[in-house]
N, C-alpha and C positions, 0 to 999 in steps of 0.2 A: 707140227703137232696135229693128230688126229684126234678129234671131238664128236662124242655122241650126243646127240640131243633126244632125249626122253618127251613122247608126247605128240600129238595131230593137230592141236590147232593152230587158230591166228598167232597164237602167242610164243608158239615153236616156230611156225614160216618167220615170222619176227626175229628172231634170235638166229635163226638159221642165215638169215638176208645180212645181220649185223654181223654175225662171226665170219662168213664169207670175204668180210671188207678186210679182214686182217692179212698182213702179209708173214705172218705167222704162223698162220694155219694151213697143214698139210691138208688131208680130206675128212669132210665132215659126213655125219652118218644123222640119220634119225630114224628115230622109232616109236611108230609106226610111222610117222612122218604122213604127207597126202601131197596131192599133184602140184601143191604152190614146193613143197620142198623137194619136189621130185625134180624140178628144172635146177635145184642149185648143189643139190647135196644126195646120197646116197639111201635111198629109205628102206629099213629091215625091216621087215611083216611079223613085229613081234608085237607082244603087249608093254604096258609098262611097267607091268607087277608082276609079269614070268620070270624071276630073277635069274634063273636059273641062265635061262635063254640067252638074257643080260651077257653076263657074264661070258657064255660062250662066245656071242660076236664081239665082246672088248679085246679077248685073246684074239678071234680070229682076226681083226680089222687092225690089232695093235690100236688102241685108244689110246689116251693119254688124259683124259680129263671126260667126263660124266656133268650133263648140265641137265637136271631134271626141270620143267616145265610147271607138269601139273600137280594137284597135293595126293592125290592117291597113294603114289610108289613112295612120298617123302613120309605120309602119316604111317603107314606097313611098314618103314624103316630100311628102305632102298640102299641108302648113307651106312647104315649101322652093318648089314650084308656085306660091304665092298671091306667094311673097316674090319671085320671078323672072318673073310680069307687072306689064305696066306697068296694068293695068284693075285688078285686084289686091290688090298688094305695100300699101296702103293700111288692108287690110281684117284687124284683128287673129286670130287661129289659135289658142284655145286648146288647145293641144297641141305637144310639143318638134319640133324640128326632124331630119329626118331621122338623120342622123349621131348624135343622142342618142339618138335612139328605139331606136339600134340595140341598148341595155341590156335593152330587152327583145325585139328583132329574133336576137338572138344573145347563148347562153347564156356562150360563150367569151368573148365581146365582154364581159361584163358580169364576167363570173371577174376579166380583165386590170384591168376598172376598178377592181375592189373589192382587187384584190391589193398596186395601185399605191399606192391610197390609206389601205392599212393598216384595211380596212374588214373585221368578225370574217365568215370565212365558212369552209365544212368545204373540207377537202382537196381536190384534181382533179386530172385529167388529161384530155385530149381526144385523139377518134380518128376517121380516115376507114377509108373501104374497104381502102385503101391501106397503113393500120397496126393491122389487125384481131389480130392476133398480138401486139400490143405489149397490146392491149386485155387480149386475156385475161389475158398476165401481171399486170397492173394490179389487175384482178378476184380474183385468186389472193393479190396480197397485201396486199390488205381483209377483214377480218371482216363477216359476214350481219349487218344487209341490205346488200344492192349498189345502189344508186342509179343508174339510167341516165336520162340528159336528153337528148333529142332539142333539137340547138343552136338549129335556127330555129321557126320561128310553129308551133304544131303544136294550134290552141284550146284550150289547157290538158289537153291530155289523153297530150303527149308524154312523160310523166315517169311510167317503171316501179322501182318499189318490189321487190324480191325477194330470197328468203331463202335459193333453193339456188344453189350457185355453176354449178351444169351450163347451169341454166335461166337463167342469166344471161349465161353465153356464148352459148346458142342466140340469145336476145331482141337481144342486142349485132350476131350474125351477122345476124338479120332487118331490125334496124336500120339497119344498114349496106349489107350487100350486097341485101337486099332488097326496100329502102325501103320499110320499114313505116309511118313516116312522111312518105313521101314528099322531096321536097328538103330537109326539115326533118330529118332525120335523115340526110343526107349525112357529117354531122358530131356524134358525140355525148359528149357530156361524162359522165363517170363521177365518183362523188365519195364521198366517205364520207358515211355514214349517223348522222346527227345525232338525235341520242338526247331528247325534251322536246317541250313545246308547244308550238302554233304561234299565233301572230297575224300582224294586217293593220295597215301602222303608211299612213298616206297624208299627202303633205306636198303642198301647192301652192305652186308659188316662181315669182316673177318671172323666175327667172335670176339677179339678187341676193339678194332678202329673199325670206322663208318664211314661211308656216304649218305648223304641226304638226294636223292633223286629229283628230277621235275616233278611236281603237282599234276595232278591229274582230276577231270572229274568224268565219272562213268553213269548212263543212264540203263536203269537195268531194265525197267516198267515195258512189255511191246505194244503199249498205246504212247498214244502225244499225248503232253501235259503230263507225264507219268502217273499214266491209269494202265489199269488187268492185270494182266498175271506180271509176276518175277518174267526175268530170263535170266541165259548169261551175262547179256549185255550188252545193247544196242549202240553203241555210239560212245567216243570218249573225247573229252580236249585238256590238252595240255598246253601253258599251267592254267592254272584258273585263275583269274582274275581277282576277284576278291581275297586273294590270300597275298597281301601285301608283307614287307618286312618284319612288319611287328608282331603280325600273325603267326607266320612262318616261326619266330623266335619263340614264342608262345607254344607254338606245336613243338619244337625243340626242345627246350627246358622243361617241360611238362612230361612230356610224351616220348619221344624218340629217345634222348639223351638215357629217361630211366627206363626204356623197355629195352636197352641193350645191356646197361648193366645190372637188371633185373634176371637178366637171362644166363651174365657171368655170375652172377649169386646165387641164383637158383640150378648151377651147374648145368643149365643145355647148353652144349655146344653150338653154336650156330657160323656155318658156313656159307651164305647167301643171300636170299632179297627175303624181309620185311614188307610185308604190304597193310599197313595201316589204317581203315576204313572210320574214318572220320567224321564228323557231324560239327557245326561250327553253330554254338547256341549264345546267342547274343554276339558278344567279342570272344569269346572264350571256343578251346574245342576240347571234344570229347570221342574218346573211341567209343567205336560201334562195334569193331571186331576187329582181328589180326585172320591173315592168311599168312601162309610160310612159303610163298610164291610170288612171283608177276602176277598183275590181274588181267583179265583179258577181256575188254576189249584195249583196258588203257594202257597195255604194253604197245600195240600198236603206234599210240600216239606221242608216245613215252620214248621209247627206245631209239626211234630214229632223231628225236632233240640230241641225244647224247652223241659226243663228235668223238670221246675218247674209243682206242681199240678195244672190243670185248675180250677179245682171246688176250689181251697183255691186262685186263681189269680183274677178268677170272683169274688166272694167274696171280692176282695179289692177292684175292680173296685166298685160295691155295696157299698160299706161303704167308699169311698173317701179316703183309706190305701195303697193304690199303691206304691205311695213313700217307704213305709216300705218293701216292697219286692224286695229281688234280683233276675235277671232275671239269669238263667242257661244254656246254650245253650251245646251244642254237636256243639265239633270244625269238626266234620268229614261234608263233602259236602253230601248234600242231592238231588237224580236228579228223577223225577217224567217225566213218559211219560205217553201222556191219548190215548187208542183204543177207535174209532169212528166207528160211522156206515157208510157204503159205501153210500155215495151220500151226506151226511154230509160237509160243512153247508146247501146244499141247500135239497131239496127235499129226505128225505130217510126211509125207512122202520124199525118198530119196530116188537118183539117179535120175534127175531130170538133167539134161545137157544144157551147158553154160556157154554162152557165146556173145561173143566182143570186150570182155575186157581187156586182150591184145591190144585194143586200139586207144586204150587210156592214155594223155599223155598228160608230163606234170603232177601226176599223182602217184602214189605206192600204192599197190596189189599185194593184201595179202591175202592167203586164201586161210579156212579153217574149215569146215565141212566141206571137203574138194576129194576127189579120186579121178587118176586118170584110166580111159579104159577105151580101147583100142582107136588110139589116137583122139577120143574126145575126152574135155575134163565134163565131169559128172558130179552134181547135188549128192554129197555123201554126211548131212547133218543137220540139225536146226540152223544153226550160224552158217553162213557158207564163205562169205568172202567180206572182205573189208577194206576200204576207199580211204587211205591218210592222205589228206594234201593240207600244205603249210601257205602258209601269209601272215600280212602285218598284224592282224589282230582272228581271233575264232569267227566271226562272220565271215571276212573275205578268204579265209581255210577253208571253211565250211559250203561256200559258193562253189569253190574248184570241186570239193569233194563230190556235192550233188551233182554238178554236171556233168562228172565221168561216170558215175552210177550208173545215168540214162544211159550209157555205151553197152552197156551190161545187160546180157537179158536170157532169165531163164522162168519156167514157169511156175507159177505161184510167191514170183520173187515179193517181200515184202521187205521195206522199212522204215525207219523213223523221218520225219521228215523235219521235227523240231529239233534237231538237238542242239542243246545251246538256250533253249527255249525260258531258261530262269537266269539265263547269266546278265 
């Protein structure tokens, strides 16, 4: 069976590394893929919302199954495109269908879901340009912090955290009236501010049957102690520790159980992963948000716990058999740290040359901001590359991880040196 993978970073080198291991799978492709999948798999210099393009290299390569990555192509409706030709419609799409995708295409979208389906989540309201005045009152009677979400795509970096009420009106005005996040912030949701830790709960479903995946927790913050800006996401471990049995049941019966048959009621289709963003207040959790993907950095540290074949998993998701498979997981802790580029998330330079991570041993290489170019790999992102190594518990993971890092060395390389730092 040939597979294409949608998408450049860690979280495709990921998926790329895992479907590899199948003896299943004939040749895999990716698009655009970067230097960590250029050593295992075939990578096409397309985008991932050229459908057109898409399409062309499915025929030309003979695919047989589509595993989209990131949410761009899933929220544009990548799924709904294959399902509405006739060359096509044949060809299984791991990833949900437009109209679902919208859960994580829009913040409101996904509020109405979870409110409908009695699903725990903090308070809100939503506001345009149009009702900026109704905002501030909103803001006025909330307690610090103020939570503002920019409604559409905005790469995880649209959600402001803030403690003075003045500076939350300003950021609310910039948001809106002057699209600071551009179309993405047309519309922003305001919410109270959820007090507790966070984890990453990921589910794969048919559309009927489910998996519940390993736990995860991801640090987004590019300071220690999670301080300054958002990122993608510096660092992730899996499972987390504090999410014991009863918890887990708790996030089950609550959460996961009714956001899948929320999703069979509310007719979206869904063919994929679930990514669940979670907040754990007192004993109890609460969603933060849904994505309709992997998340990434915590695919990383996620993916390789899992010991069943991807190409026979995808596969059941495809043919609605999910239920019939058992999940396998690796009881060892899995701790992922991502090196960045110096000036990362704001302003920072690409195509600096990367050298010595050939020499890692004991650890996974994945790469995400990587290009290869004339026999050197090269800084092609803010994220560049990512260090998962396993042990008995996330300290002694996280010791191997640091140490191969130091093998690693390119310039303005940055990262997190705490992670793990509240577990």
């Amino acid at each position: 069976m040939n597979i294409l993978i949608l998408g450049s970073g860690g979280r495709e080198h990921t998926l790329a590394w895992k479907l590899n291991q199948s003896p299943m799978l004939g040749k895999l492709f990716v698009a655009p893929g970067n230097a960590g999948t250029a050593e295992i798999a075939k990578n096409i210099p397309i985008g991932v919302n050229d459908f057109e393009k898409i399409k062309a290299s499915v025929l030309q390569y003979e695919i047989s199954m589509v595993v989209v990555g990131p949410e761009d192509p899933l929220v544009n409706g990548v799924h709904d495109f294959f399902l509405n030709d006739e060359d096509l419609r044949r060809i299984p799409v791991i990833g949900p269908q437009k109209a679902a995708a919208t859960l994580e295409g829009s913040k409101q979208f996904a509020k109405e879901f979870m409110m409908r389906h009695a699903i725990p989540t903090a308070a809100y309201q939503s506001f345009t340009a149009d009702t900026l005045e109704n905002g501030y009152i909103f803001l006025e009677s909330l307690a610090p912090p103020y939570v503002l979400k920019a409604d559409g795509l905005a790469a995880g970096k649209g959600v402001l955290i803030l403690n003075d009420l003045e500076e939350a009106k300003e950021e609310l005005r910039t948001m809106l009236v002057d699209g600071k996040f551009g179309n993405a912030s047309a519309k922003v949701v305001i919410e109270e501010f959820l007090d507790g830790i966070e984890l990453s709960v990921f589910v794969l479903t048919d559309g009927d049957g489910y998996k519940v995946l390993p736990t995860a927790k991801d640090y987004k913050r590019i300071g220690e102690g999670d301080t300054g800006l958002n990122t993608g996401g510096m660092g992730a471990i899996s499972p987390v520790p504090f999410a014991d049995k009863g918890f887990m049941d708790k996030i089950h019966d609550r959460i996961v159980k009714p956001t899948v048959e929320g999703l069979k009621m509310d007719n979206l289709p869904y063919k994929g992963f679930i990514f669940i963003g979670l907040i754990k207040v007192g004993d109890d959790p609460k969603v933060i948000e849904y994505n309709v993907r992997l998340g990434d950095p915590e695919t990383e540290a996620v993916v390789p716990r899992i010991q069943n074949d991807f190409v026979k998993l995808f596969g059941a998701v495809a043919n609605g058999t999910l239920d019939a498979i058992d999940l396998a997981v690796d009881t060892r802790t899995a701790a992922t740290v991502m090196m960045v580029s110096g000036g990362y998330p704001e302003a920072y330079e690409k195509g600096k040359e990367i050298s010595g991570y050939e020499n890692i041993q004991d650890s996974l290489v994945f790469h995400a901001g990587t290009q290869a170019k004339d026999d050197k790999v090269l800084t092609n992102g803010g994220r560049v590359m990512a260090i998962t190594s396993f042990g008995a518990d996330f300290k002694k993971a996280l010791s191997k991880s640091y140490e191969n890092i130091e093998k690693v060395g390119f310039s303005g390389k940055n990262y997190r040196k705490d992670i793990g730092f509240d577990l």
